[in-house]
N, C-alpha and C positions, 0 to 999 in steps of 0.2 A: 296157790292158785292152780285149779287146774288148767289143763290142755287148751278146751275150748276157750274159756272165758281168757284167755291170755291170748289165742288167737280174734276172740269178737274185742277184744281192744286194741286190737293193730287194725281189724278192718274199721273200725270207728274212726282213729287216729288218720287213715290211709284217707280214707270218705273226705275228714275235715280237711286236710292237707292238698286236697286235690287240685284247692284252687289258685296253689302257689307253682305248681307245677309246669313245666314244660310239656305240648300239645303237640309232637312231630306229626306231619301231615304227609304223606308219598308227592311229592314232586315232579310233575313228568319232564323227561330229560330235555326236550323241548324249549322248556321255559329257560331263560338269561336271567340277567337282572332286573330285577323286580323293581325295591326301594318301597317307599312308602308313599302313596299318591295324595292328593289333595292339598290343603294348606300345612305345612308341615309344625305348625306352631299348634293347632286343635291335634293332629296325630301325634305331638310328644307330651302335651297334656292328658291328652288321653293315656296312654300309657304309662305316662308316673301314675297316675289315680288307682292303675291297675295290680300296679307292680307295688302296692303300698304306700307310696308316698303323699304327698299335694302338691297339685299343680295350683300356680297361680298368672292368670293372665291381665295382665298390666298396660298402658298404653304406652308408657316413657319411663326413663328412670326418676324422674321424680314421682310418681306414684308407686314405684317401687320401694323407694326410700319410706315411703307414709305405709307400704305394708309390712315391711320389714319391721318399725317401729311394733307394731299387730305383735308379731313372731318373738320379738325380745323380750315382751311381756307374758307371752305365754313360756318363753322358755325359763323366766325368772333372770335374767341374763344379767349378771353386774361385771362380768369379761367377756374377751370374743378372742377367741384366732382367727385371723385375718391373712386372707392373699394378699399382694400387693398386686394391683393390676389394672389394667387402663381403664377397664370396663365401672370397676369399685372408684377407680377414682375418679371418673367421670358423675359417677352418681355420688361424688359427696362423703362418702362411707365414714373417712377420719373423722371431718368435724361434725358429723349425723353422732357419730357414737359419743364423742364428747361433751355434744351439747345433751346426750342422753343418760349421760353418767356412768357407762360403760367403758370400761378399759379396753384397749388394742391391744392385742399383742399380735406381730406381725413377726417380718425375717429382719428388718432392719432394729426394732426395738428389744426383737428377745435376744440378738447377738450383741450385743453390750452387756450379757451377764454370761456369766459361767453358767456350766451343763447342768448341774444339779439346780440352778434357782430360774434357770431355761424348761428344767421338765417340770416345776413345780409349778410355775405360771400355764404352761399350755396344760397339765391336766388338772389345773382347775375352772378353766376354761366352762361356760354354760355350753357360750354355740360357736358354731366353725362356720362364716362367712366365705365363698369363696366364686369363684367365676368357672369358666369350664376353657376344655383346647377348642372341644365339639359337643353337639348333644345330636343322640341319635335316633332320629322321628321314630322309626320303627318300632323297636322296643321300648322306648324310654329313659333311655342311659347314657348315664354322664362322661365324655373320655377327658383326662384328669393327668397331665403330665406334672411328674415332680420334677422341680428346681428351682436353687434360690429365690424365695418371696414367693413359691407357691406350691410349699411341700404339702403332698398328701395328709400327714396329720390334724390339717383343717377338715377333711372331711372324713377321719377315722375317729380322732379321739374324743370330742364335746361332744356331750347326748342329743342335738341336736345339729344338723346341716343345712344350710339355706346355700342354694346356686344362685346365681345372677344370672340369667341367659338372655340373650338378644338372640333376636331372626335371623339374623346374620349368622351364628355361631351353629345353627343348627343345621344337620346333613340328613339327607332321608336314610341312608341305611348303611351297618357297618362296611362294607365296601368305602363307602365316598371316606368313611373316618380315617382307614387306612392310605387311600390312595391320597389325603390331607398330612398325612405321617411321611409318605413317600416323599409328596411337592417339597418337604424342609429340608430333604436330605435323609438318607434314611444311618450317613454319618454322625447326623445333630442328633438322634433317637436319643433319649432323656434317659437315667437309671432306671425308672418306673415309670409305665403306663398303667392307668389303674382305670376299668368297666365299672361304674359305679349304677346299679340297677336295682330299684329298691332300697329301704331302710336295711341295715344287718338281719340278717335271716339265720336261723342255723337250726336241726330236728337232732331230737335223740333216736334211738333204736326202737322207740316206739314211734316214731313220724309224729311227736307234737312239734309242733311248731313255735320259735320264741322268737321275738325280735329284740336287737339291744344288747345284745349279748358280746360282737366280734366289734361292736361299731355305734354306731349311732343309733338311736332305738326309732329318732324321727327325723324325717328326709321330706324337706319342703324344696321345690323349684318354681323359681318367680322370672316367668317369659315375658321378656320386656318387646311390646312390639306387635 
């Protein structure tokens, strides 16, 4: 291959890539904080859509539960890794997936087996059900504390990820997620906080672009509210 034509396939690669890209804009030192203005449930819809994912806006958690049904079918789902968490069990989640034919596996179900038939269950897991700490109007992203009954491998490992998100749960912009970290103590801070923004993303040395690859290849949030 020569020269040019290895360079006209990176500008190609660089062109289609563009629009996954971060836009840095100058700033004038004037401006404080910003956040994200308006309803903040249409601004973090909008931004999963952008960032790759689906948003889905919902009235309650029971139409939530009727679209998530939608989601299990398209994922092919006959398991799920499951948070445990107020929000899921507010909506039903155990006996929705039971009456569905769908296995749980959760923190309290997989720790009843040893390690090896504990990693064989979560990865073979379809989808990774789970709730959020925050979500963050601005860009679009999930913040995702791990600990018991709501390790991060819910939304690393299954090919698919669905969030549960309420009004409630959403801040307009990373500042507020932080200073939400501060109010618990920043003693209580968890092993892992994990920015969850877009499906897995990752480019070679040519700037193509795959998803699916580090993570989940599809990233659905269902904003209840």
């Amino acid at each position: 291959m020569s020269r040019e034509s290895f360079l006209s396939r990176v500008r190609q690669a660089a062109q289609a890539g563009s629009a996954y890209r971060v836009h840095l804009h100058p700033v004038p030192p004037e401006i404080g904080y910003v956040g994200a203005a308006g309803d903040l449930c249409d601004r973090m819809a909008e931004e999963v859509d952008a960032v790759g994912g689906k948003a889905f806006r919902v009235p309650d958690l029971l139409a939530a539960r009727e679209l998530l049904a939608t989601l299990l079918e398209e994922a092919a789902a006959k398991s799920a890794l499951c948070w445990e968490h107020d929000v899921l069990d507010r909506m039903g989640l155990r006996e929705f997936l039971q009456s569905r034919g769908v296995v749980r596996h959760s923190y309290e179900s997989l720790s009843q087996h040893d390690f090896p038939a504990q990693r064989a269950d979560m990865l073979a897991c379809d989808i990774g059900i789970s709730s959020v700490d925050c979500a963050i109007a601005e860009t679009g992203t999930l913040m995702v504390c791990s600990r018991p009954g709501q390790e991060r491998v819910a939304s690393l490992l299954p090919p698919m990820h669905v969030a549960i998100v309420e009004r409630q749960q959403i801040v307009p912009d990373l500042i507020d997620a932080f200073a939400l970290l501060h109010q618990r103590g920043l003693d209580k801070l968890p092993s892992n906080i994990a920015l969850i923004t877009g499906p897995s993303k990752t480019g070679d040395i040519e700037l193509q672009l795959t998803t699916g690859v580090h993570g989940p290849k599809h990233w659905r949030v269902i904003l209840v509210g």
